[in-house]
C-alpha positions in Angstrom: 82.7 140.5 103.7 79.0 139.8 104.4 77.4 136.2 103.9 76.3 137.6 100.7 79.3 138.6 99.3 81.1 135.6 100.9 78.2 133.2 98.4 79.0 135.2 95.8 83.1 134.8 96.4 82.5 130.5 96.3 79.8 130.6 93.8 79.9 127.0 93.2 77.7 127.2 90.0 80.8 127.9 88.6 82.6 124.7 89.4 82.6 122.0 86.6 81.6 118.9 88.7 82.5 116.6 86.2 86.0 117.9 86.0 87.1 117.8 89.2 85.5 114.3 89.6 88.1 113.0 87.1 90.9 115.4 88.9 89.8 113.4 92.1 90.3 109.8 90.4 93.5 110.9 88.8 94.8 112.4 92.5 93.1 108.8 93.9 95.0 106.4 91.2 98.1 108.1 91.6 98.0 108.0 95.6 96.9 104.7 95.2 99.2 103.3 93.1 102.3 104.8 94.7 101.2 103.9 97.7 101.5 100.3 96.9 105.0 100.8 95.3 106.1 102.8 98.4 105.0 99.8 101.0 107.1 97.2 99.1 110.2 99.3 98.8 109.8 100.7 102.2 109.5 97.2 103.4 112.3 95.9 101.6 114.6 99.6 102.9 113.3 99.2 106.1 114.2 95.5 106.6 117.6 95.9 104.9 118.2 98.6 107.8 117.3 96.5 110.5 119.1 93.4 109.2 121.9 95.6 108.9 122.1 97.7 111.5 124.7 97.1 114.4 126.3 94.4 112.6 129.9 93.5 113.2 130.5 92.6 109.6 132.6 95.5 108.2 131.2 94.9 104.5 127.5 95.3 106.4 128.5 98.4 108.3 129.0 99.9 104.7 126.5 98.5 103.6 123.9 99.9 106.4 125.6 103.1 106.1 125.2 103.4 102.7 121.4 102.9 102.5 121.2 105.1 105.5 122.8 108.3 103.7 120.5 107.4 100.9 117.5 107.2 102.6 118.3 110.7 104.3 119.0 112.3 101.7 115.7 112.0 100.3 113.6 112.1 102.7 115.3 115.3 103.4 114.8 117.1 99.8 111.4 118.8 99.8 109.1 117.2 97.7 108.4 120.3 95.0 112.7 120.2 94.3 112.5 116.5 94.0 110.0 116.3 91.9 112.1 119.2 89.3 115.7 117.4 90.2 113.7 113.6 88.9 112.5 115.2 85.5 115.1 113.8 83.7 114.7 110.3 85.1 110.8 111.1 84.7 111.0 111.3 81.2 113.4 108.0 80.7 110.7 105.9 82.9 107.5 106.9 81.8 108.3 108.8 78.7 107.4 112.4 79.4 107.4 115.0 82.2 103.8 116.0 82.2 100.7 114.6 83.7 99.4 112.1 86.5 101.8 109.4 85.4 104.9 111.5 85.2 104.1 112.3 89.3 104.4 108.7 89.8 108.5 108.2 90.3 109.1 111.5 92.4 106.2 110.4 94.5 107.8 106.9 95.1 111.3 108.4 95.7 110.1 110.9 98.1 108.2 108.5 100.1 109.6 105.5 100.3 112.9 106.4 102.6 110.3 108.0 105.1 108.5 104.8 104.9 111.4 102.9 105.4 112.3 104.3 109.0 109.2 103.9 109.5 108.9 100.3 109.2 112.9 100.0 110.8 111.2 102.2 113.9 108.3 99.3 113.8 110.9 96.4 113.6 113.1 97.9 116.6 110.4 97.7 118.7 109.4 94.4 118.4 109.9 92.1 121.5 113.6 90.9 121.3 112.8 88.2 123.8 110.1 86.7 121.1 113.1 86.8 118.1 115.3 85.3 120.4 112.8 82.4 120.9 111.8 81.7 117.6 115.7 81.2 116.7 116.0 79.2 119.8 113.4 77.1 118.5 115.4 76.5 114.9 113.7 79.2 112.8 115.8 80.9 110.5 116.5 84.5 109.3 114.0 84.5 106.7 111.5 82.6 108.8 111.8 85.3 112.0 111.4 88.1 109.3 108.1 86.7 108.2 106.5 84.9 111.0 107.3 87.2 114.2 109.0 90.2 112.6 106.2 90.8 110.4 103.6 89.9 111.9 104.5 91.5 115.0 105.0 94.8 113.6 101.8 94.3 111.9 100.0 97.4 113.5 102.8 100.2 113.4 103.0 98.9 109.7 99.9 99.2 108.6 99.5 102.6 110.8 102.7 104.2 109.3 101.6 103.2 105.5 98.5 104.9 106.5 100.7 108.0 107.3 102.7 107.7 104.3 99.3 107.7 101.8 98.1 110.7 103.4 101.3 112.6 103.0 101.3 111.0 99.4 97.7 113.1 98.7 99.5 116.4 100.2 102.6 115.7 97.4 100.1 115.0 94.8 98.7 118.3 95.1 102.4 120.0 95.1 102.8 117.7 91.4 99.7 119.4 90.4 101.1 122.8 90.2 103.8 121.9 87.6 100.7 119.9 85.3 100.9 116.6 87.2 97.2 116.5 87.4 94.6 115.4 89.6 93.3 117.5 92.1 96.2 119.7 92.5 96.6 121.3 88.9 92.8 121.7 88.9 92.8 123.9 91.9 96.0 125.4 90.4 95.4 125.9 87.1 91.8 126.4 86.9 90.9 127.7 90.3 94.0 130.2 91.3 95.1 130.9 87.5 91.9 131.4 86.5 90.7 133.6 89.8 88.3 131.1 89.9 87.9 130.6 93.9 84.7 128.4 94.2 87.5 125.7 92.2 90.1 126.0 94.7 87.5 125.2 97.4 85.7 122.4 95.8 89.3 120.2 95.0 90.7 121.1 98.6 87.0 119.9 99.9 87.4 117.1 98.0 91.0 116.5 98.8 90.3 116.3 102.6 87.5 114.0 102.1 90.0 111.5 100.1 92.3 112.0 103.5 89.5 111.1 105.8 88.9 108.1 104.2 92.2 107.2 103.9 92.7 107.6 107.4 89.2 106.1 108.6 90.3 102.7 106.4 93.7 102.8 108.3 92.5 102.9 111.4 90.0 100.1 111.1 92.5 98.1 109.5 94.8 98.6 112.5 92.9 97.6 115.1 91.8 94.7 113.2 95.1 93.1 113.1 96.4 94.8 116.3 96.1 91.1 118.7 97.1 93.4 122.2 
């Protein structure tokens, strides 16, 4: 296919901007919005594993191991079955099974038990000698988890919730196909359905663009809090 017939494959005068401008804030409120839900129960998972991990308590041990197989399990499912298995408690939460909202729980489900090891992985790898301090010093559970735990892990945190968002974007897309919205069902619906190819390429242009920045903010925020 000659340059010619290549222009004439993407001709872009067929894309309607303003469409896939609102596809792009759909795909960036949904991300957005599950990304903020996903950091506070990944936070909370991750924490609850590494309060709870090694314990000698036998009601903890079940405890751990319970959140554990959880978290596994879906982390494990791939995201386009979770999304179809979660339509039922789709339609309970947010009262239908279609569009950007209805993406919203499977999104938070899939992602925040990957989240979680993430932030258990950050927690482990803290400096034990600096926890063991700070309880030396009087500080209590809840006082280690916010002042040294936290803060410590700061970086890895911030870096794996940075991860976690862009992986979020990729699931959005996979939503789109089954008329979540956003980006994703506009490539979908009106770009592949509709043999409409100059579509397809303007969303996933437009989709990697949202990942940049996503990634570019990360980083700067990363090395912004990242004292070493």
């Amino acid at each position: 296919m000659g340059n010619q017939g290549l222009a004439s494959y993407f001709k872009f005068s067929n894309v309607n901007w303003p469409n896939v401008w609102t596809a792009a804030w759909e795909t960036l409120w949904m991300t957005v919005l599950s990304v903020v839900v996903v950091a506070v129960l990944g936070i909370l998972l991750g924490l609850l594993l590494y309060q709870t991990d090694g314990s000698k308590n036998p009601a903890v041990r079940v405890l751990n191991w319970i959140v554990s197989f959880f978290v596994n399990v879906f982390r494990s499912i791939p995201f386009i079955i979770l999304i179809v298995l979660l339509l039922p408690v789709t339609q309970v939460v947010v009262g239908a099974i279609t569009g950007a909202k209805a993406a919203i729980p499977s999104l938070v489900v899939s992602a925040a038990p990957f989240y979680a090891r993430l932030v258990q992985i950050a927690l482990n790898d803290v400096d034990g000698g600096v926890i063991e301090a700070a309880y030396a010093m009087g500080a209590s559970s809840w006082q280690v988890i916010w002042k040294v735990l936290i803060p410590e892990s700061l970086p890895a945190l911030i870096s794996g919730i940075t991860v976690t968002a862009i992986s979020l974007i990729g699931y959005t897309a996979m939503a789109g196909a089954i008329g979540a919205g956003g980006l994703g069902q506009l490539a979908y619906t009106d770009g592949f359905q509709s043999y409409n190819n100059a579509i397809t390429l303007a969303a996933t242009v437009v989709i990697v663009a949202i990942v940049f920045v996503f990634q570019f903010v990360g980083d700067i925020i990363t090395k912004k809090v990242d004292k070493r």
